[in-house]
Structures are given as C-alpha cells and as structure tokens.
matplotlib code that plots the C-alpha trace (Angstrom):
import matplotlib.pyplot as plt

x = [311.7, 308.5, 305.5, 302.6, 300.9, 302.8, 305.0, 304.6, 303.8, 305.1, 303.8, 306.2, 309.3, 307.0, 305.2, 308.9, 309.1, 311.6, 313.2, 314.0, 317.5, 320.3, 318.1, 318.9, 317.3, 316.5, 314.9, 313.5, 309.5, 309.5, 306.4, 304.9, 307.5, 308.7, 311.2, 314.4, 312.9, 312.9, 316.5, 317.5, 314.9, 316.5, 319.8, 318.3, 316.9, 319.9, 322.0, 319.5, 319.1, 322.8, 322.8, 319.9, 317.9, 314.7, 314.3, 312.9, 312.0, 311.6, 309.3, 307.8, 304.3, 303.1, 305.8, 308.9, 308.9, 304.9, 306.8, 310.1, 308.3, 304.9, 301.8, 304.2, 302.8, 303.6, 300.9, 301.1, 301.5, 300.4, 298.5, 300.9, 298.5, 299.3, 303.1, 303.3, 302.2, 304.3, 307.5, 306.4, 305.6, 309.2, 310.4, 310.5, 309.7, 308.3, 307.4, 308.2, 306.1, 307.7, 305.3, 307.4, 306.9, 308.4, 310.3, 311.5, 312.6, 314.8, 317.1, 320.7, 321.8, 323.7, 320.3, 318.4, 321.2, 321.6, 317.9, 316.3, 318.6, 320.9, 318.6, 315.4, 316.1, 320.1, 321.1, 323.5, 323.4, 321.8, 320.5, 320.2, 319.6, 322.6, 320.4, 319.7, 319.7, 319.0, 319.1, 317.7, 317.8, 319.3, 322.8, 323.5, 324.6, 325.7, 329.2, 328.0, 326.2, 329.0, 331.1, 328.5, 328.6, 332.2, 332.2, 328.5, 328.8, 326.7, 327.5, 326.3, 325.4, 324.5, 322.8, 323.1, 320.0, 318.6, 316.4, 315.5, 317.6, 317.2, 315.2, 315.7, 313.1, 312.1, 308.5, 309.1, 308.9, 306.4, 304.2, 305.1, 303.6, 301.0, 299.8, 300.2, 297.9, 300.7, 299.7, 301.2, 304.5, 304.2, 303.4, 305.9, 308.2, 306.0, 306.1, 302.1, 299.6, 299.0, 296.6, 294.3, 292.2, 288.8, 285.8, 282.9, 280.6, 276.9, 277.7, 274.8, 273.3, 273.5, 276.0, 273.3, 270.0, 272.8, 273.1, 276.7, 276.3, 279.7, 281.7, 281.9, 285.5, 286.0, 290.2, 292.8, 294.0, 296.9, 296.4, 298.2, 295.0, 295.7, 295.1, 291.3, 290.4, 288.9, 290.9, 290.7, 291.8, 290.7, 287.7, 290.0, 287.0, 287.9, 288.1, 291.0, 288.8, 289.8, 286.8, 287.6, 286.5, 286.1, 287.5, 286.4, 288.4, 287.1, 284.0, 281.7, 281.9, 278.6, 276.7, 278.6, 280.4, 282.9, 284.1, 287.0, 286.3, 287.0, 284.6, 284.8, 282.2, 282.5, 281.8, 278.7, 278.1, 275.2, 274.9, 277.6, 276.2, 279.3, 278.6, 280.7, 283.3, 286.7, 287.9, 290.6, 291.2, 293.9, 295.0, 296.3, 295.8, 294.6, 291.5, 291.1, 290.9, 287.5, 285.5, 281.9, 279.2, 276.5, 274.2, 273.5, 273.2, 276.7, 278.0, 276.1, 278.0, 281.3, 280.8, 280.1, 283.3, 285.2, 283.8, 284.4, 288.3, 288.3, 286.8, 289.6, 292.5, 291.8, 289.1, 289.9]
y = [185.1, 184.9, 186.5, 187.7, 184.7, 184.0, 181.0, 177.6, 175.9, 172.0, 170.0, 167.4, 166.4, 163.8, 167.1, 169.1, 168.4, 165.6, 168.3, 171.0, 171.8, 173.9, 176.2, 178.7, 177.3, 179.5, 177.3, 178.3, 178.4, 181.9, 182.6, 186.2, 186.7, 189.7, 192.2, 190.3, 186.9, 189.3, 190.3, 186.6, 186.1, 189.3, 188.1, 184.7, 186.2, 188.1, 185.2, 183.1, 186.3, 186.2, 182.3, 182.3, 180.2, 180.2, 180.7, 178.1, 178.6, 175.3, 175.7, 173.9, 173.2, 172.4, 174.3, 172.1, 173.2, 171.5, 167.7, 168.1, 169.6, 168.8, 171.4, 174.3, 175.0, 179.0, 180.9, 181.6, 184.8, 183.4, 180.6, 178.0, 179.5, 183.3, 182.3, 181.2, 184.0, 186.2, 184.2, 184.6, 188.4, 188.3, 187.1, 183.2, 180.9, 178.1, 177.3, 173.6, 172.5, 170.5, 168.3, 167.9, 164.9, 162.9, 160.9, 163.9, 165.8, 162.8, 162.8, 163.4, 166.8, 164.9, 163.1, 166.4, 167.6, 164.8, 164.2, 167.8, 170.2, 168.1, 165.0, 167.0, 170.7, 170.5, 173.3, 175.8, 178.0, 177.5, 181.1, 181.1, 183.5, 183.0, 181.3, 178.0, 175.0, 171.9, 168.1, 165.7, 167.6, 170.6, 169.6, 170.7, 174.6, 177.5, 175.6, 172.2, 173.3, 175.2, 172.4, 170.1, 172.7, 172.0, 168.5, 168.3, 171.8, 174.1, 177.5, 178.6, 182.4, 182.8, 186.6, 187.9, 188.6, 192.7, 194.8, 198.2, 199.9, 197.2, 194.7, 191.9, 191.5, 188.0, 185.8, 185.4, 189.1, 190.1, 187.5, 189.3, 192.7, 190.5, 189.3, 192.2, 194.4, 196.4, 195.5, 199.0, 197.7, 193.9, 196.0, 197.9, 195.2, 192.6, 195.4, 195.0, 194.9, 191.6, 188.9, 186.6, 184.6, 182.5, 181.0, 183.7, 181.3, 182.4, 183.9, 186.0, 188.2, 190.6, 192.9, 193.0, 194.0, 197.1, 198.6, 197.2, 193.6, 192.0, 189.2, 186.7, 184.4, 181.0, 181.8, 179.4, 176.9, 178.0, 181.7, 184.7, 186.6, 190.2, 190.9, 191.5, 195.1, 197.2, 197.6, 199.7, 197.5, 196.6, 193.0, 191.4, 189.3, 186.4, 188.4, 190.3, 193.6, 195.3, 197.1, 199.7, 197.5, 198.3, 195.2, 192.9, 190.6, 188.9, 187.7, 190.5, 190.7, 193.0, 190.1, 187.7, 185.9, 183.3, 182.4, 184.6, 185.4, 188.0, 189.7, 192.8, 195.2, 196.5, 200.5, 201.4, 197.8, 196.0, 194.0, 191.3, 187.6, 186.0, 183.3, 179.9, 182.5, 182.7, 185.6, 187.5, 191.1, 192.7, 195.0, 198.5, 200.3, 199.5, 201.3, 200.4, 197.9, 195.4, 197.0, 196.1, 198.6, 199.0, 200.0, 198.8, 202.9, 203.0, 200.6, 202.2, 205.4, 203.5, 201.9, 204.8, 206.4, 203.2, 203.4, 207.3, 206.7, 203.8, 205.6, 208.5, 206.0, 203.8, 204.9, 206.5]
z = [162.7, 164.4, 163.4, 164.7, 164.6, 167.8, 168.3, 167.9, 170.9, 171.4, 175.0, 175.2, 173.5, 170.7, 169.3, 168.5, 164.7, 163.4, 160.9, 163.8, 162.4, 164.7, 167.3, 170.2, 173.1, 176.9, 179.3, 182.4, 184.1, 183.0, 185.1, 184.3, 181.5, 183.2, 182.0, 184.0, 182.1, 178.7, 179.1, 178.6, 175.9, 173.8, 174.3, 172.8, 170.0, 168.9, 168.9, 166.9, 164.1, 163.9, 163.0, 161.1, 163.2, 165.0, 168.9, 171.2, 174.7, 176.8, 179.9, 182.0, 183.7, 186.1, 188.4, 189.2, 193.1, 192.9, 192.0, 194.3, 197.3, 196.7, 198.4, 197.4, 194.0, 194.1, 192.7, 188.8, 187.6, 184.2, 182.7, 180.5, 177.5, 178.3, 179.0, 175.8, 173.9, 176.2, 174.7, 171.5, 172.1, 173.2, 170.5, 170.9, 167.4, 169.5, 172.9, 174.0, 177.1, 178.9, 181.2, 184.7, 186.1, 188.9, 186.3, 184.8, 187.5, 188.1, 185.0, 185.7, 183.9, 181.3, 180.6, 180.2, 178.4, 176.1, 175.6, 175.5, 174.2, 172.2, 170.9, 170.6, 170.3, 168.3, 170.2, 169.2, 172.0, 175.1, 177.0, 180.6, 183.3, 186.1, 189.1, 186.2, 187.8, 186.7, 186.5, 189.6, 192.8, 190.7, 190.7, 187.7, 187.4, 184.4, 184.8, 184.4, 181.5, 179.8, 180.7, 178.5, 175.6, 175.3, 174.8, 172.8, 170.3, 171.7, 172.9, 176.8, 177.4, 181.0, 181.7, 184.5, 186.6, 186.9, 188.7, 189.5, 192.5, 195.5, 193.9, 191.9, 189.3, 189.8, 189.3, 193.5, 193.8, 191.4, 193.3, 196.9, 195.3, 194.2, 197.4, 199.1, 196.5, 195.2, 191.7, 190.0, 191.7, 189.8, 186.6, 187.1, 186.9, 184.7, 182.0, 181.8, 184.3, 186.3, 185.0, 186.2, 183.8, 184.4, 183.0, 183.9, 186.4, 187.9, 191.2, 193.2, 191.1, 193.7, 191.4, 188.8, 191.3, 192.7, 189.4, 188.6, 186.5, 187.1, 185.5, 188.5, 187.4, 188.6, 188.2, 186.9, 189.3, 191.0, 189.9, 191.8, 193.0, 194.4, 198.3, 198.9, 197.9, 195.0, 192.2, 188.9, 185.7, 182.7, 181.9, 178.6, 176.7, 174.2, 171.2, 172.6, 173.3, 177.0, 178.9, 181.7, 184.7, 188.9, 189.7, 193.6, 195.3, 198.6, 199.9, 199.9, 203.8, 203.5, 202.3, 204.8, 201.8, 202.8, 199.4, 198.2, 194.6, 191.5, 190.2, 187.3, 186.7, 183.1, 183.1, 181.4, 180.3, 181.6, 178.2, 178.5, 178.2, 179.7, 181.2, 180.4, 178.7, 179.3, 180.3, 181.5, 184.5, 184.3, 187.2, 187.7, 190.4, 194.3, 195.0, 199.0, 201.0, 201.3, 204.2, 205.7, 205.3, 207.5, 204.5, 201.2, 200.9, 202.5, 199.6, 196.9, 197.6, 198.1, 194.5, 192.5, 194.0, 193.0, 189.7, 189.1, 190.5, 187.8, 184.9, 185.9, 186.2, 183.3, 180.8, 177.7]

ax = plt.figure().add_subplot(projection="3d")
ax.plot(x, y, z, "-o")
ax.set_aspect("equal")
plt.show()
C-alpha cells in the first residue's frame, strides 16, 4: 500500500487518525532498520497485503534503555527522521512515534496492550522479532503477547532473529563495527552504508586554505560516529544528491585539535555554500587510521592519496 511518498509518520498516540480501521502492527526501536529488522517488517507487510490493510510500525524515541537506565543512551545508528523513511522504504504505511517517557515505560503490558495496539492501532496481527519485550521493567514476552491476542483478536507472529554465519544481525552489533571503523562490515549488514547526519557549522577554514573545502557537521545528538580515521563515502545534500566525498573523523591531531568532529570533503567541489544546511555522510570504506604529520607537506601528500583511493572506491 505505500507509496513512494514514504509513510505517514504519527508522534504520539493523539496524531494516529480516529478512522484507522484493522492494521498489522511490528513494534520495536528498529534502530538502523537493518536487514534482521527488515525480515520482520516483510513478514509484516505480507500479512497486511493479504488482509487488505495498511502496515504500521510503532517505534520509539528517545531510546528506551536512555529512561530505564538513564546515561546509557546507545549511540543511533539513525535519526528518528531517517528511521522513518527506512520503514517506509521497507514497506511500512505509517510510522507511529512513540515518545518514551518515564510514565510510559511504566505501563503494565496489558496497559500497552490495551491502549496502543488495541485502542489506538485495532490490531490484527501484531509482528515481532523473538527477543520483544515489553511492558514496565519488560515483563511482558512473545508469550504474554500471544497469550493477549487470544483473549483481545489479534493474531501474534514472532520471527525469529538471523544473521550471517556467527553473527546475529542486530542494531548492538552494527554499532560495535561502527565504533571500531569497520564501516563495510555495518553496511554489510545495514544493507546500505552507515549514516551520520548534521547541520554543516563554521569549523577552521583550514580545509579550505589546503586546497580541500570541507563540510564541517555538527552531528545528531546521540549519533553512532565511526572510530577516528579517513574514510571514503559519499556527502548526501538536502535535495537528495550524493557527492563522492574523503570523509575525517577526529580532531585533526596535526593542528592540535581537541574537539572530535566530521568533516567531508566533496571531490572536485570547492563551490558548496553549506553552511546552516543539513546534511548527511554516508560511509564506505576505512581509509587509515588518524595520524600526526610532521609537515603540512607530509599531510598534503597524505590527502591527495586519500582522495585518489576515494575517487577509485566510490566515484563514478
């Protein structure tokens, strides 16, 4: 049913429309959207073509663990905005937001049940991946919930989680890879390259006197930012248009920067007036590690080599 317009997106339970008939509903954070979060958004969507009625994916934001344990907000792999459109990519009718708040997080699971998925949402089915839990302090598991469906009339599929080999493909692990600068491994299992989005801020110039203009981003709060290094990716402006881009993250030890930051030099484009915009990077591969260099010679040579490697690995 959905279009690509992408989905509807609803923050709170007040902005869900009053005339929502029967819906399949998947809840989870779905951070990243990645491809073990699209296996239970397919198996959504086939169940909602076969009754005829549109997908909704509750989420929720900010990140529960941030309310029940707060100071361990995990890094996001993408913003609530991005998320969204992800669902919808994935075939999801409408996104419902679901603010989590202390009071929230403290509804019994026959509240949530009752309130979210039966008062608001009328579900039909109800599409989770196996680890669900939910309700205060997460009591409430796949067999409370299909214990629920039973009584209320809606129907539980629970899909079990996958991965590739050893590994699990989870948001925890594509954030691991993340962190440690294996970004081809996080694409590998995001299905597209990692993301980090930002509002392009004035940093030092110094990009711009070196030849190399770059797009300085003052990222998302909470965004999963790559281990420091040079990376080859791709500068994703507002209009949608992706620019082969050497991509720096750290604090330009040369220069004695403290401040870690992201930067993204364009290839070939010294013409972008960015500034205030927001933006996006997306990553692909590790180039190296940050290093000192004696010499702004030294780093000069360095950055040409990073932006020849780049133009090989994603140009064109």
């Amino acid at each position: 049913m959905n279009d690509h317009h992408g989905p509807a997106v609803w923050y709170g339970l007040d902005e869900v429309p009053t005339d929502l008939g029967r819906a399949v509903v998947s809840i989870g954070v779905f951070d990243g959207v990645h491809r073990g979060h699209r296996q239970i958004l397919g198996r959504a969507v086939s169940r909602a073509r076969a009754l005829g009625v549109p997908t909704v994916v509750v989420t929720f934001d900010p990140h529960p663990s941030e309310v029940v344990r707060p100071g361990t907000h995990p890094a996001l792999l993408s913003t609530v905005g991005h998320r969204a459109q992800l669902l919808g990519a994935a075939g999801a009718d409408a996104v419902c937001v679901l603010p989590f708040t202390t009071a929230f997080s403290r509804l019994s699971p026959e509240e949530f049940v009752g309130e979210v998925l039966v008062g608001r949402l009328h579900a039909a089915v109800v599409v989770v991946g196996a680890s669900f839990r939910f309700g205060h302090r997460a009591v409430g598991t796949v067999e409370t919930l299909r214990a629920m469906g039973a009584d209320l009339g809606f129907d539980v599929e629970v899909v079990e989680l996958v991965g590739d080999g050893e590994v699990t493909w989870s948001s925890t692990y594509v954030r691991q890879c993340v962190m440690e600068g294996d970004v081809g491994e996080a694409a590998a299992v995001l299905g597209r390259p990692h993301r980090v989005e930002g509002e392009v801020v004035h940093g030092d110039h110094r990009g711009r006197s070196l030849g190399y203009p770059t797009a300085n981003l003052r990222t998302t709060e909470h965004a999963a930012v790559p281990a420091d290094g040079v990376y080859a990716g791709w500068l994703v402006l507002a209009d949608g248009s992706r620019l082969p881009a050497a991509v720096s993250v750290g604090s330009n030890p040369t220069f004695d920067g403290v401040e870690r930051r992201v930067e993204a030099y364009a290839l070939d484009r010294d013409d972008l007036q960015l500034y205030g915009q927001d933006v996006a990077v997306e990553f692909a591969v590790r180039l190296r590690g940050m290093t000192r260099f004696g010499s702004v010679p030294e780093l000069l040579a360095q950055m040409a080599d990073d932006v020849a490697r780049t133009r090989a690995l994603v140009a064109g």
